[in-house]
C-alpha positions as CSV (number, residue, x, y, z in Angstrom):
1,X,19.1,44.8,37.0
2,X,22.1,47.2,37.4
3,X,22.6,49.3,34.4
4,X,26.5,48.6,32.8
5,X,28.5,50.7,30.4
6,X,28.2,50.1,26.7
7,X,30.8,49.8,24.4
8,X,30.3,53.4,22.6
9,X,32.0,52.3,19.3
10,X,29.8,49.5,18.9
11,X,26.7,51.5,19.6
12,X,27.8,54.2,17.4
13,X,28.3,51.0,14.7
14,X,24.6,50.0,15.7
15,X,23.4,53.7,14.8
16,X,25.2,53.8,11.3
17,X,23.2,50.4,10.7
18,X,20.3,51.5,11.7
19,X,20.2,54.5,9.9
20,X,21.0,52.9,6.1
21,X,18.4,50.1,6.8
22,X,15.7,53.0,7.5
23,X,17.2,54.6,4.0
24,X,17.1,51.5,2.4
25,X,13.3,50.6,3.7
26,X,12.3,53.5,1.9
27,X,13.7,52.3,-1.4
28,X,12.1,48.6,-0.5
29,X,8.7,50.0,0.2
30,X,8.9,51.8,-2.7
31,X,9.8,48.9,-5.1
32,X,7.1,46.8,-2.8
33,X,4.3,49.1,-3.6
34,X,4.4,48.6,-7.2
35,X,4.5,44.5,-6.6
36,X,1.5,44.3,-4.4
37,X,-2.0,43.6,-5.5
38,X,-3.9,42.8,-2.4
39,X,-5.5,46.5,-1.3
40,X,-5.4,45.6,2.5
41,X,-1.4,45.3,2.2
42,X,-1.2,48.3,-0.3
43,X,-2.9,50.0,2.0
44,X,-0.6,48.7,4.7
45,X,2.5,49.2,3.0
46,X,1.7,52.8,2.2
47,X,1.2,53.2,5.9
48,X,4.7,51.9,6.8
49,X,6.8,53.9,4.5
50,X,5.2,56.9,5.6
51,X,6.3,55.6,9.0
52,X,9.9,54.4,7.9
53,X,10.6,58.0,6.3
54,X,9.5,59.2,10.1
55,X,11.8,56.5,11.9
56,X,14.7,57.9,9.5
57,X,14.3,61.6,10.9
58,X,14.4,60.3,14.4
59,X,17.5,58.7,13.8
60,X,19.0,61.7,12.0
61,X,17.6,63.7,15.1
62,X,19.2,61.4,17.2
63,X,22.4,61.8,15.4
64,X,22.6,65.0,16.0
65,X,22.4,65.2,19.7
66,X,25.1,62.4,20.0
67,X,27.0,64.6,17.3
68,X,27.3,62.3,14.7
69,X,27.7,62.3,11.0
70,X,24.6,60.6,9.6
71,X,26.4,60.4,6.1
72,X,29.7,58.4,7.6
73,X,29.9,55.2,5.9
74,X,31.3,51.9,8.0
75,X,31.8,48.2,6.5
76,X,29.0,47.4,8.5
77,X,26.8,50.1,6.6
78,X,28.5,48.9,3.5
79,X,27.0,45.7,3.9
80,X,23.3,46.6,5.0
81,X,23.2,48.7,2.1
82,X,24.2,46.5,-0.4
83,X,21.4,43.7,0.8
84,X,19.3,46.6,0.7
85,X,19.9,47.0,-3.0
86,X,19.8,43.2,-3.6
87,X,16.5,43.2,-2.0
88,X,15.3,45.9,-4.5
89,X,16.7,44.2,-7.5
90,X,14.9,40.7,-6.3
91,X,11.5,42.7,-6.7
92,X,12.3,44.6,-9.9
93,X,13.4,40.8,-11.5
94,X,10.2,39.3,-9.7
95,X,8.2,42.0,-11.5
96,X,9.9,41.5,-15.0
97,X,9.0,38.1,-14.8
98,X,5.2,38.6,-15.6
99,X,3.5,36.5,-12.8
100,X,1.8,39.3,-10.6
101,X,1.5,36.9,-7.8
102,X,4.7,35.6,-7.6
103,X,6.1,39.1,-7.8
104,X,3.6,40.1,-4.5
105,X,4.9,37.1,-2.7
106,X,8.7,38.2,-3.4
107,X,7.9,41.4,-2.4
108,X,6.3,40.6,0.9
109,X,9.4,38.2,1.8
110,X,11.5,41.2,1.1
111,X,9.8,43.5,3.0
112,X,9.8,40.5,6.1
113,X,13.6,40.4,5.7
114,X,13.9,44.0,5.8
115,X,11.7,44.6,9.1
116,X,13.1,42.0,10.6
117,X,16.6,43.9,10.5
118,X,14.8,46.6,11.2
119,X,13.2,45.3,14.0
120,X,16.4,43.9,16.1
121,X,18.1,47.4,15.5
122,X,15.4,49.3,17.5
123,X,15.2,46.2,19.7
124,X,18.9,46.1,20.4
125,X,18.6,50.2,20.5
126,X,16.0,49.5,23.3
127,X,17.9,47.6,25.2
128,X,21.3,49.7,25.9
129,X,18.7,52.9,26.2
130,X,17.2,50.4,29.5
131,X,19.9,48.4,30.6
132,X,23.2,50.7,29.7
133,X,25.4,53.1,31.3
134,X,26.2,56.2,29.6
135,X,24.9,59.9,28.7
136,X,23.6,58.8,25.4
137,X,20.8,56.5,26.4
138,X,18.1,59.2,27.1
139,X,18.1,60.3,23.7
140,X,18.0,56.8,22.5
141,X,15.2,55.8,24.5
142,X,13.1,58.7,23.5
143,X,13.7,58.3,20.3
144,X,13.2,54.2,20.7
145,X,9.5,54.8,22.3
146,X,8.7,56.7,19.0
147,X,8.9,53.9,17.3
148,X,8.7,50.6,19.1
149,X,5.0,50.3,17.9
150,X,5.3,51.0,14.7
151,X,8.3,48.8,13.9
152,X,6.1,45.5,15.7
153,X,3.5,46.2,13.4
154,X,6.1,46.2,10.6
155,X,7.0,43.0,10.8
156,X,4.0,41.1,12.4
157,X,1.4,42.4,10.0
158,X,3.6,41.5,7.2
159,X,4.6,38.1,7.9
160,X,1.0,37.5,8.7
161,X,0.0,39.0,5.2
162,X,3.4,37.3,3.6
163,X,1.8,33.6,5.0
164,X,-2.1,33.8,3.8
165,X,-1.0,34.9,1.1
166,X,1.3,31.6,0.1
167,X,-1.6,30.1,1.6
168,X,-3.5,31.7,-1.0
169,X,-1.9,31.2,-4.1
170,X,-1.3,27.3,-2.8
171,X,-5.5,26.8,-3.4
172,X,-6.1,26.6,0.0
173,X,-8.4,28.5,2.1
174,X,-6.3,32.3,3.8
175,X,-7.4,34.4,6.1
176,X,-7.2,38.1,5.0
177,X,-6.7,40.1,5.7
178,X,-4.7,38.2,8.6
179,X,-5.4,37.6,11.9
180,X,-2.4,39.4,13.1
181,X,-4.0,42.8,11.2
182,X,-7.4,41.7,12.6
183,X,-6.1,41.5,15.6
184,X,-3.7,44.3,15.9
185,X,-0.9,42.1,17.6
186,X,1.9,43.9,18.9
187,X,4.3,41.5,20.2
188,X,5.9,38.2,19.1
189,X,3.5,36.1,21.6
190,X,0.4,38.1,20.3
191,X,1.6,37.1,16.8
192,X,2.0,34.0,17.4
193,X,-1.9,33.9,19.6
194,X,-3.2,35.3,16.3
195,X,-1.6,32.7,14.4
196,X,-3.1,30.2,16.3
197,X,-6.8,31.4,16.0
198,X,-6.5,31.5,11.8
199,X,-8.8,28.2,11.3
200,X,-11.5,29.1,14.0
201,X,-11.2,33.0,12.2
202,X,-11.7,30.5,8.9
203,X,-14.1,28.6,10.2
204,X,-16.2,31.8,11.7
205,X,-16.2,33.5,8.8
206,X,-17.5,30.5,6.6
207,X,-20.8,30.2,8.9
């Protein structure tokens, strides 16, 4: 496919985006890792943020060599930071509730809405460091093959943890921790493959 220009504002408004929802997953994981009980996710989690404070630095690096300001604030930021913040104050009134397990299960679904943010801004960054024209895509696509791995497990390892989970506190039989941890999926059909194997996982680990 013949690469195209990019519109350089937008991308530049992709970057600012990008860049609060990395700030703003640290402050998630943060509140997350006092919500969670299972130690598999815990141990998970702690992995991630360690990861997210990473992914901010590339992006700040990144910044730099397109000469922007990481600190310029645009509606668009505006907005990703203030869900950020909502997301954070959903755990904290989770956890002042009292029910340990209801709090974990908020905090999991906040983490999955986070990631998967997260997740489309590296995608979308991916795709105008393949498919665009212009002098800023090698640094993005460094900087996007830093990350791409990390950012899939993010969100597929959660939702997997997020669902037996629910599972779990429904009575019924989970699978953790997950298949998509078990199996160390990396992509959306690998998630979904792993998904699909949970009862013969169940069923195996019954005999």
């Amino acid at each position: 496919m013949k690469k195209k220009a990019y519109n350089k504002k937008q991308l530049h408004e992709l970057l600012y985006q990008s860049l609060e929802t990395e700030r703003g997953g640290l402050r998630i994981y943060e509140t997350a890792l006092s919500c969670v009980l299972n130690e598999d996710l815990k141990t998970e989690w702690q992995e991630y943020f360690e990861q997210t404070r990473t992914h901010e630095q590339v992006l700040v690096d990144v910044f730099g060599e397109l000469g922007l300001d990481p600190d310029t604030m645009t509606p668009g930021r505006e907005v990703v930071a203030h869900i950020g913040d909502s997301l954070v104050k959903a755990m904290l009134m989770a956890k002042a509730r009292g029910n340990a397990i209801a709090a974990q299960l908020v905090a999991g679904e906040c983490v999955v809405l986070a990631e998967t943010k997260d997740h489309q801004n590296w995608e979308l960054i991916g795709h105008v460091a393949e498919h665009g024209l212009g002098e800023e895509t090698s640094a993005l696509l460094a900087a996007y093959q830093l990350v791409e791995q990390d950012e899939h497990h993010h969100l597929y390892h959660t939702k997997g943890f997020l669902r037996e989970l629910w599972i779990e506190s429904l009575g019924l039989p989970a699978v953790l921790p997950p298949p998509e941890e078990v199996k160390k999926v990396e992509t959306a059909i690998g998630a979904a493959r792993a998904e699909f194997k949970r009862d013969e996982m169940l069923e195996s680990g019954r005999s």
